[in-house]
C-alpha positions as CSV (number, residue, x, y, z in Angstrom):
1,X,-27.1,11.9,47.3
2,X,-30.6,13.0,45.9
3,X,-33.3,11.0,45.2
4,X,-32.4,10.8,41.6
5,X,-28.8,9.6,41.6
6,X,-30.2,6.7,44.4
7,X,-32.4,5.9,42.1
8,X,-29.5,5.6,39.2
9,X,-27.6,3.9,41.5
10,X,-30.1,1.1,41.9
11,X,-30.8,0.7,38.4
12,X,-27.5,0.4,37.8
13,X,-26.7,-1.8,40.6
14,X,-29.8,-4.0,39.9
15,X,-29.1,-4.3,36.2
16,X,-25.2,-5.8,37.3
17,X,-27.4,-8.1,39.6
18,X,-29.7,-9.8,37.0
19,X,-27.9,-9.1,33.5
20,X,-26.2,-12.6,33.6
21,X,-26.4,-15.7,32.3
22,X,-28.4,-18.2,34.3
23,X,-31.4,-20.3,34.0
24,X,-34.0,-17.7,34.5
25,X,-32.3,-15.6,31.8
26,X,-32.1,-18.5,29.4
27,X,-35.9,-20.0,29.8
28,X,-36.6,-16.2,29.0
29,X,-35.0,-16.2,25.7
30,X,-36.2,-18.7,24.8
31,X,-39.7,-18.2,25.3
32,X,-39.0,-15.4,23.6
33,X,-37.7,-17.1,20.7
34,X,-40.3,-19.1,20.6
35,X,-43.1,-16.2,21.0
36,X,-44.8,-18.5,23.6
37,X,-46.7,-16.6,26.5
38,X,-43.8,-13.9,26.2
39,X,-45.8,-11.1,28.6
40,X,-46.7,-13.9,30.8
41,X,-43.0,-15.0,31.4
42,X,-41.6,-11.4,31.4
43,X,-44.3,-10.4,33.6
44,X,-43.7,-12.8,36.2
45,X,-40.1,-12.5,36.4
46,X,-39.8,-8.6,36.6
47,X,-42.9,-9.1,39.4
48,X,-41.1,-11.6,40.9
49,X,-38.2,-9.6,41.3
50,X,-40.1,-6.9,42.2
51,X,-41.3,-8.8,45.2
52,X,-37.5,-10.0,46.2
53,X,-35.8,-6.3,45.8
54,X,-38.9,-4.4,47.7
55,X,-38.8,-7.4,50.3
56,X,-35.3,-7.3,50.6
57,X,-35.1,-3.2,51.4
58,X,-37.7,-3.8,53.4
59,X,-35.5,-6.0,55.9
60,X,-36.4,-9.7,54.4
61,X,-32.7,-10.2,54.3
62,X,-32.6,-10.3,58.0
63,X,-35.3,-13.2,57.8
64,X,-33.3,-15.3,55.4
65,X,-29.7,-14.9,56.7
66,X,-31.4,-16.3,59.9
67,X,-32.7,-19.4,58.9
68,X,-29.8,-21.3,56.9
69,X,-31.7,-24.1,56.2
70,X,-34.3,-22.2,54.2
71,X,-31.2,-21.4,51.6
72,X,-30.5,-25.6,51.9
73,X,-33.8,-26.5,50.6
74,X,-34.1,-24.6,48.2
75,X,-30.5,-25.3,46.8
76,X,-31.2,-28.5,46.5
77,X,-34.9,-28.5,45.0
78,X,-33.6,-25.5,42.9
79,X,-30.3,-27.0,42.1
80,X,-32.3,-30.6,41.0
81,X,-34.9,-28.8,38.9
82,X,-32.5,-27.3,36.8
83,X,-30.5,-30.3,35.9
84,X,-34.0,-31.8,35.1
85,X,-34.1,-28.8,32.7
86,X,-30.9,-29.1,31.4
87,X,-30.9,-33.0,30.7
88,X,-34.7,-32.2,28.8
89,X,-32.9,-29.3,26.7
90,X,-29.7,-31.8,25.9
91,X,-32.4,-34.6,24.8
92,X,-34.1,-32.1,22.3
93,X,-30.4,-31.1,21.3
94,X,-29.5,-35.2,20.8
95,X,-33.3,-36.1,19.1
96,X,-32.6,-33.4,16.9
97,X,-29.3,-34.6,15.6
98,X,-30.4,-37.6,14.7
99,X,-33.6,-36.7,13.1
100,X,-31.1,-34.5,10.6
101,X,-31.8,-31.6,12.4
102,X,-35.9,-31.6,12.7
103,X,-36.1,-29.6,15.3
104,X,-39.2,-27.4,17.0
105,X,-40.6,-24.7,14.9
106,X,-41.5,-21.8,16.2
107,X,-45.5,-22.5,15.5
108,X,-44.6,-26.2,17.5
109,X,-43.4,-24.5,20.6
110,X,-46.3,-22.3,20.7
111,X,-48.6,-25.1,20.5
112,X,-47.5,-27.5,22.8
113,X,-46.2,-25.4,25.3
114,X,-49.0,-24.3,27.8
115,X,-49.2,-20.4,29.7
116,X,-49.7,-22.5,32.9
117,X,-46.6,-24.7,32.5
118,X,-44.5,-21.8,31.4
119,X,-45.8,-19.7,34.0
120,X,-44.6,-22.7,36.6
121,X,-41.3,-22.7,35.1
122,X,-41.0,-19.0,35.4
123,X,-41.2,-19.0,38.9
124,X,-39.3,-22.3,39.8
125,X,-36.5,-21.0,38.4
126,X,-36.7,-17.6,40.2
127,X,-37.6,-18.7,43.8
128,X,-35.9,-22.2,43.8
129,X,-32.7,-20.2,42.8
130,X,-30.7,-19.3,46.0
131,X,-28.7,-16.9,44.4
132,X,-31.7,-15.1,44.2
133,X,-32.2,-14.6,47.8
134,X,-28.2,-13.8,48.3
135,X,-28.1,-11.6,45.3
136,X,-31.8,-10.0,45.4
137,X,-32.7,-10.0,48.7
138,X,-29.6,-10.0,51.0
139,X,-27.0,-7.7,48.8
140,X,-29.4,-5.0,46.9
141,X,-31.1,-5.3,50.6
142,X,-28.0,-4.4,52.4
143,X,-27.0,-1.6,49.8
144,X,-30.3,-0.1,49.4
145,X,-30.6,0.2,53.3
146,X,-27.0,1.7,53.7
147,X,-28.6,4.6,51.9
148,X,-30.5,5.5,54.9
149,X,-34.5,5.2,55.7
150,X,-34.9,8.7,53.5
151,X,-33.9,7.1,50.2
152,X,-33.6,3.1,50.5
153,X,-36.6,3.2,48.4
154,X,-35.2,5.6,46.0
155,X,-32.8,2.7,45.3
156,X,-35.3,-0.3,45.5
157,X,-37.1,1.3,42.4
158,X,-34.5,1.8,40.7
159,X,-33.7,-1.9,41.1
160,X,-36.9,-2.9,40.4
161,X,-36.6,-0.3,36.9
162,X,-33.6,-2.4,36.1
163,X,-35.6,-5.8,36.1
164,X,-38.5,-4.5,34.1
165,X,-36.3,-3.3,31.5
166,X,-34.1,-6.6,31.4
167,X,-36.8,-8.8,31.4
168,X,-38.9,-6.8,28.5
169,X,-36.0,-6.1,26.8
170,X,-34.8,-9.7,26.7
171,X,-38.2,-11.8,26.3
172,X,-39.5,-9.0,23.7
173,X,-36.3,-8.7,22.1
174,X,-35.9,-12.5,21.6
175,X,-38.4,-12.3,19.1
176,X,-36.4,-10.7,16.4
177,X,-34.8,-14.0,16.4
178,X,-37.6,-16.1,15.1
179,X,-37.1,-15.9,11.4
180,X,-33.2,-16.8,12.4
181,X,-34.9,-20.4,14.3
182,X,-36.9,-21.3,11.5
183,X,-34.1,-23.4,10.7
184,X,-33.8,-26.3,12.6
185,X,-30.1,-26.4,13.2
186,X,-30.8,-23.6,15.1
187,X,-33.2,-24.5,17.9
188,X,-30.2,-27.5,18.2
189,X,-27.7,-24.9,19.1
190,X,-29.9,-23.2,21.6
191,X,-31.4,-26.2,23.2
192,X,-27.1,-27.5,23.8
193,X,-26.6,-24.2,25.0
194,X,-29.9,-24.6,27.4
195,X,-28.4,-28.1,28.6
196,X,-25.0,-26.9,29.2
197,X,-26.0,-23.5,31.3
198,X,-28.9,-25.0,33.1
199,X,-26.7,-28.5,34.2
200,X,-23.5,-26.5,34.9
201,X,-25.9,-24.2,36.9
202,X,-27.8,-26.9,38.8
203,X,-24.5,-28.9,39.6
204,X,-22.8,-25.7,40.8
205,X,-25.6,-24.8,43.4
206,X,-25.9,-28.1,44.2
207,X,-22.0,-28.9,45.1
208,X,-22.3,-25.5,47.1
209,X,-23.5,-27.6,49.9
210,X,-20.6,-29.4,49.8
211,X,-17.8,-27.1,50.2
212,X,-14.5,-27.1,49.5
């Protein structure tokens, strides 16, 4: 393979990797929706990710499939945080409903939502997500590295392409949906979608441990 087609490959690879629906992706949208600290938020997760893929090629895998209890902890802290998320998302949902539907402008969110806090969100839900090690590091690691030392990092970049573009695509793109969430119903339907993803999510990582 040339450098070129690796490189396709990991874009391609990468972008089946992090194009799915999980909390990271969801706090994403709907900063974006909200406009709030947007290039923050889609600057840490692509960095993030950045950091993961590159680490991964660059043999972290090896580091984390040998120390099991590093992927314990953080299923559990990650796992816990996002039901935390979820139940705050279904209580906006609920108050909402029974306010007749006064839910967060767009203008609110902005204002009471700080770039430190999203920031902190941002990156608790990347690195406190196991997946992201078995997915990011291990699995792009291993496939990037069966390439051979010549064009590993051919792949890696592309992988790392593929998260710029989601994450900019997404958090950017969200925007186009303000005028949409000026009604109120509608931050009610996002926030129940928010609670349902992020406790499903939280409750699946968390009964992992568990096993069949």
């Amino acid at each position: 393979m040339t450098w070129f087609s690796t490189a396709l490959a990991g874009l391609l690879t990468g972008a089946g990797l992090i194009v799915a629906i999980g909390p990271q992706n969801v706090m994403v949208l709907r900063t974006g929706v909200a406009r709030t600290h947007v290039r923050s938020v889609v600057a840490v997760c692509a960095t993030s990710d950045i950091v993961l893929i590159l680490g991964g090629v660059a043999g972290l895998g090896t580091v984390v499939s040998g120390h099991p209890s590093l992927v314990v902890v953080a299923t559990v802290l990650g796992g816990g945080y996002v039901i935390v998320l979820g139940l705050l998302a279904a209580r906006r949902a609920v108050r909402a409903a029974r306010t007749g539907g006064e839910a967060m402008t767009v203008a609110d969110e902005g204002r009471t939502t700080t770039r430190a806090a999203v920031v902190a969100t941002a990156l608790l839900l990347t690195f406190g997500n196991p997946h992201v090690y078995l997915d990011t590091v291990l699995t792009l690691g291993a496939v990037a590295n069966a390439h051979g030392p010549d064009l590993r990092w051919a792949f890696g970049l592309g992988a790392c392409a593929a998260s710029i573009l989601w994450f900019a695509a997404l958090g950017f793109g969200a925007g186009r949906l303000a005028p949409w969430f000026a009604r109120p119903r509608a931050w009610q339907v996002l926030d129940g979608v928010i609670a349902v993803v992020m406790i499903t999510f939280g409750a699946v990582l968390i009964g992992s441990l568990v096993g069949p």
